[in-house]
VEXZA-459131 format. One record per residue (C-alpha): residue number from 1; chain; x, y, z; residue in three letters. Coordinates in Angstrom, 2 decimals, decimal comma, always signed. Example, Ala and Ser with C-alpha at 12.3 -4.5 7.8 and 13.67 -1.06 7.14 Angstrom:
# VEXZA-459131
SITE	seq	mol	px	py	pz	type
SITE	1	A	+12,30	-4,50	+7,80	ALA
SITE	2	A	+13,67	-1,06	+7,14	SER
This chain:
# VEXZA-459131
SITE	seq	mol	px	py	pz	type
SITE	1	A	-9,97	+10,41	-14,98	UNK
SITE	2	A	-9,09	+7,29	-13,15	UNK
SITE	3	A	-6,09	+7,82	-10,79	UNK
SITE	4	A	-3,99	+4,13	-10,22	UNK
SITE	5	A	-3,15	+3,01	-6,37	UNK
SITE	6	A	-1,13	+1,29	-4,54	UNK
SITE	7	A	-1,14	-0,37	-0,86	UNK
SITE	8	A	+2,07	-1,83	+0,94	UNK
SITE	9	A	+1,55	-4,42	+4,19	UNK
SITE	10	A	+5,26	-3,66	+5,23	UNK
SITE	11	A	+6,57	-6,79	+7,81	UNK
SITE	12	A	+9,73	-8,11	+8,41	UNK
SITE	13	A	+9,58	-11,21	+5,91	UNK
SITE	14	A	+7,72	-10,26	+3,08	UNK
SITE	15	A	+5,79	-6,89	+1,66	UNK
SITE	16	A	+2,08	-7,46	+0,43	UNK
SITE	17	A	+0,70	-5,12	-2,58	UNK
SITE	18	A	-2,43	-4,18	-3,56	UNK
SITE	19	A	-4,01	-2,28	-6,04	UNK
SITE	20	A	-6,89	-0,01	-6,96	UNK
SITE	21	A	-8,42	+2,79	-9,39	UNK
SITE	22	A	-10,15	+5,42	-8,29	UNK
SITE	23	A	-12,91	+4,99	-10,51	UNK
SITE	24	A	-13,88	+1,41	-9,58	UNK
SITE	25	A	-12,65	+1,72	-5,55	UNK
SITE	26	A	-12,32	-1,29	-5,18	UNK
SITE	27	A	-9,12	-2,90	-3,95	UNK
SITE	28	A	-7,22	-5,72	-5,11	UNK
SITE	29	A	-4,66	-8,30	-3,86	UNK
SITE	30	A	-1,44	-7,92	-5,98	UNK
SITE	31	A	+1,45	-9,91	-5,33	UNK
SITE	32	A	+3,85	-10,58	-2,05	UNK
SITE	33	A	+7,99	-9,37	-2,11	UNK
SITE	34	A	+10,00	-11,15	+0,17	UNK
SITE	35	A	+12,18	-8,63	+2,05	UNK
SITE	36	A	+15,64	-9,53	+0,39	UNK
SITE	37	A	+17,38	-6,59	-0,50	UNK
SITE	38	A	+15,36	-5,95	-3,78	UNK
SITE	39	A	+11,99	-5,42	-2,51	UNK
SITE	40	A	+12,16	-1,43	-3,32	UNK
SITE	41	A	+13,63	-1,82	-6,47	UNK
SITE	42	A	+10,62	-4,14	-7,50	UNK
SITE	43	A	+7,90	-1,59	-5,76	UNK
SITE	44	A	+9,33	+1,42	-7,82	UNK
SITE	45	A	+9,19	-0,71	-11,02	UNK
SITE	46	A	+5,70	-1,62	-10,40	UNK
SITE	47	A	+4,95	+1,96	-9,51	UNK
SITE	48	A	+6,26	+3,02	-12,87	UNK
SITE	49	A	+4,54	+0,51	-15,10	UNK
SITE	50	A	+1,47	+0,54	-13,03	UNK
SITE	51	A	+1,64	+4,72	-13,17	UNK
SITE	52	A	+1,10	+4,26	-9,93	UNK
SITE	53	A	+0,00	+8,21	-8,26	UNK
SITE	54	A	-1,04	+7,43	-4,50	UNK
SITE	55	A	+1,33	+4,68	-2,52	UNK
SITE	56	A	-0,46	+4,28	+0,56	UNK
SITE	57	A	+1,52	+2,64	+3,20	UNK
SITE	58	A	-0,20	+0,82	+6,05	UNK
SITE	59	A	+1,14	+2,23	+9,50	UNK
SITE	60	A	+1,00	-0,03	+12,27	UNK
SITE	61	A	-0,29	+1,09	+15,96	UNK
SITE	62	A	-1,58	-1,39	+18,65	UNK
SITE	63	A	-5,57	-1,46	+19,67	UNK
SITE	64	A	-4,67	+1,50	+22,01	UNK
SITE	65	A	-3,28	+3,55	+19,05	UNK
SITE	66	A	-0,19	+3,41	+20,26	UNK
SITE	67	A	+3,07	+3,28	+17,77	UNK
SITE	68	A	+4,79	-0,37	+18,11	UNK
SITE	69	A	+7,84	-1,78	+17,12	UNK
SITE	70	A	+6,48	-2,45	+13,47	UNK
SITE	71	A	+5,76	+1,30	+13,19	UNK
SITE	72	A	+9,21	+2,19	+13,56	UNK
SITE	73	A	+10,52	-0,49	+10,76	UNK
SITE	74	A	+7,29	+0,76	+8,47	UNK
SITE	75	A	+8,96	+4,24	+8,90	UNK
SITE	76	A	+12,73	+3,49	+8,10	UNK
SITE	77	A	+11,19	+1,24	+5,46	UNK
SITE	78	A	+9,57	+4,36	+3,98	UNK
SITE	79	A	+12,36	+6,32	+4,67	UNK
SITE	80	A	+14,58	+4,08	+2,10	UNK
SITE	81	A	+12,01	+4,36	-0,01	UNK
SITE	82	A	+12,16	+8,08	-0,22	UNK
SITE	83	A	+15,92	+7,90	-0,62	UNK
SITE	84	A	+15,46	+5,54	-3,44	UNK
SITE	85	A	+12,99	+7,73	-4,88	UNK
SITE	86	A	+15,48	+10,42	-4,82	UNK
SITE	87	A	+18,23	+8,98	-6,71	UNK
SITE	88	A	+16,37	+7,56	-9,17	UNK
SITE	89	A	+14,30	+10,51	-10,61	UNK
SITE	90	A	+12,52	+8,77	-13,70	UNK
SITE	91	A	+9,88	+7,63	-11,43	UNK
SITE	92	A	+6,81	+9,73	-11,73	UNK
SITE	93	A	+6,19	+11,67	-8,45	UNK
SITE	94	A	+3,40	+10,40	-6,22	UNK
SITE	95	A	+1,81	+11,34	-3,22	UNK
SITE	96	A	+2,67	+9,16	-0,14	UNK
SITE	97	A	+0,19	+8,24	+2,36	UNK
SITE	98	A	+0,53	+6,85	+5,81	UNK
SITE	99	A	-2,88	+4,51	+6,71	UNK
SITE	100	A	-2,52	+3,31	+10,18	UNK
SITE	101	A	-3,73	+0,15	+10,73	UNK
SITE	102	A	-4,02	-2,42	+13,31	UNK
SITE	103	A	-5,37	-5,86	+12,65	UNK
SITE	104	A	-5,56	-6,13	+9,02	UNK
SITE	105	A	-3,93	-9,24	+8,99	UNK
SITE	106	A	-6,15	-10,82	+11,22	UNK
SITE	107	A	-9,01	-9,62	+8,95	UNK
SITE	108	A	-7,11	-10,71	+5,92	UNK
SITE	109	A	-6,81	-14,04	+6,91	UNK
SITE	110	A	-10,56	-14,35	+7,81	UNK
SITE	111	A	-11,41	-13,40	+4,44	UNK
SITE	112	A	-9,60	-16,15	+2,91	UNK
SITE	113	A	-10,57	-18,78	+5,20	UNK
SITE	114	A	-14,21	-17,53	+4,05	UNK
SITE	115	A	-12,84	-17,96	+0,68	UNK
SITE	116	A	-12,75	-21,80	+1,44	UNK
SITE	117	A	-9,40	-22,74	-0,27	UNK
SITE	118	A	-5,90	-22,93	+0,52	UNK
SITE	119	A	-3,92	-20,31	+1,15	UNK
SITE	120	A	+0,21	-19,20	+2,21	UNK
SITE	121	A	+1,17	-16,08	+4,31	UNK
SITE	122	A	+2,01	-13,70	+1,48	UNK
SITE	123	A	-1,54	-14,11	+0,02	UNK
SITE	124	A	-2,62	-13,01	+4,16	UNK
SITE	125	A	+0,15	-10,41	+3,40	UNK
SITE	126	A	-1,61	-9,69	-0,04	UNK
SITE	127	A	-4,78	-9,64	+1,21	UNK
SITE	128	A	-3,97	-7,37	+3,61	UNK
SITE	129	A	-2,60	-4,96	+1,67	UNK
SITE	130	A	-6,09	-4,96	+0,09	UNK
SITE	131	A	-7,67	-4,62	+3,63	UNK
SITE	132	A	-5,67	-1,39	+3,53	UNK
SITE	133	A	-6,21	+0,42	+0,19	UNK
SITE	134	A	-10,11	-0,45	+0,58	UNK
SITE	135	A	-9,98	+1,17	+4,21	UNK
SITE	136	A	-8,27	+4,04	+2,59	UNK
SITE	137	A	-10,32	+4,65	-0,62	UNK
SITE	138	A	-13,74	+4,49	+1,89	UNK
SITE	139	A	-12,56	+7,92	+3,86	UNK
SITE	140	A	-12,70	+11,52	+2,95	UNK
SITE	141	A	-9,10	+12,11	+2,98	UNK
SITE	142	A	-9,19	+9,70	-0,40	UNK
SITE	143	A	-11,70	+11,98	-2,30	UNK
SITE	144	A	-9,67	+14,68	-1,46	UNK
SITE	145	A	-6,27	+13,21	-2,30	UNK
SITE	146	A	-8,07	+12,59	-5,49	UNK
SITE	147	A	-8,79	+15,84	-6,60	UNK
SITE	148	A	-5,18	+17,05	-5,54	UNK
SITE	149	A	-3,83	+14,38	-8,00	UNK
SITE	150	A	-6,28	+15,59	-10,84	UNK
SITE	151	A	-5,68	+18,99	-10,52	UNK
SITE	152	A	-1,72	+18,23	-10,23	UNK
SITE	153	A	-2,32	+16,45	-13,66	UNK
SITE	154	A	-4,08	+18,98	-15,14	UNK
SITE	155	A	-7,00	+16,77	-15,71	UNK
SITE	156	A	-9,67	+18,09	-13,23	UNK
């Protein structure tokens, strides 16, 4: 059974998605929000036409570890979310992961310039959204999360 994922890049201007399958692992650059007052309306629908089962969220910490600034929005970002999620119950449950990350957009944007074409910030923001998810789907915790969602399903 393939189970459907999703990445956020959560930053002040704009939200990068990704996408994956667990079958495939391989992670994919979906499309940029701009942070306007809609941007978790628009995740949720994508979550429910995309059947969307793990949301991981990228988590930022400094090259130390450490929690920053951005880690605090990412969290009351998330936290909306989960209110959202709340009120509107017609969205399928999923499980929520935190990925922490530190870098990703630096990485991002090297893959694009390797790419050899033009390119805007929300495809970095994209992209590194896809840095995340493929991070993600690589560890054990993934495999594991997985199974969870399979058995949840009844489809193990």
């Amino acid at each position: 059974m393939k189970i459907e994922l999703m990445s956020l890049d959560v930053g002040d201007a704009r939200i990068g998605v990704a996408l994956g399958e667990s079958g495939v692992r391989i992670a994919v650059p979906y499309r940029t929000l701009e942070v306007d007052g809609h941007e978790i309306a628009h995740i949720f629908g994508a979550i429910e036409a995309k059947k969307i089962r793990i949301l991981v969220v990228g988590r930022p910490i400094d090259q130390k570890g450490r929690e920053t600034e951005q880690t605090e929005k990412t969290d009351a970002f998330v936290q909306r979310m989960v209110e959202y999620h709340a009120a509107h119950t017609e969205v399928p449950d999923f499980e929520l992961v935190f990925w922490g990350e530190s870098g990703t957009s630096i990485l991002a944007e090297d893959i694009l310039k390797k790419a050899k074409r033009n390119y805007s910030k929300g495809d970095i923001d994209m992209q590194a959204a896809a840095v995340i998810l493929q991070d993600f789907m690589e560890s054990r915790r993934f495999f594991d999360l997985v199974k969870k969602v399979e058995k949840r399903l009844g489809k193990v």
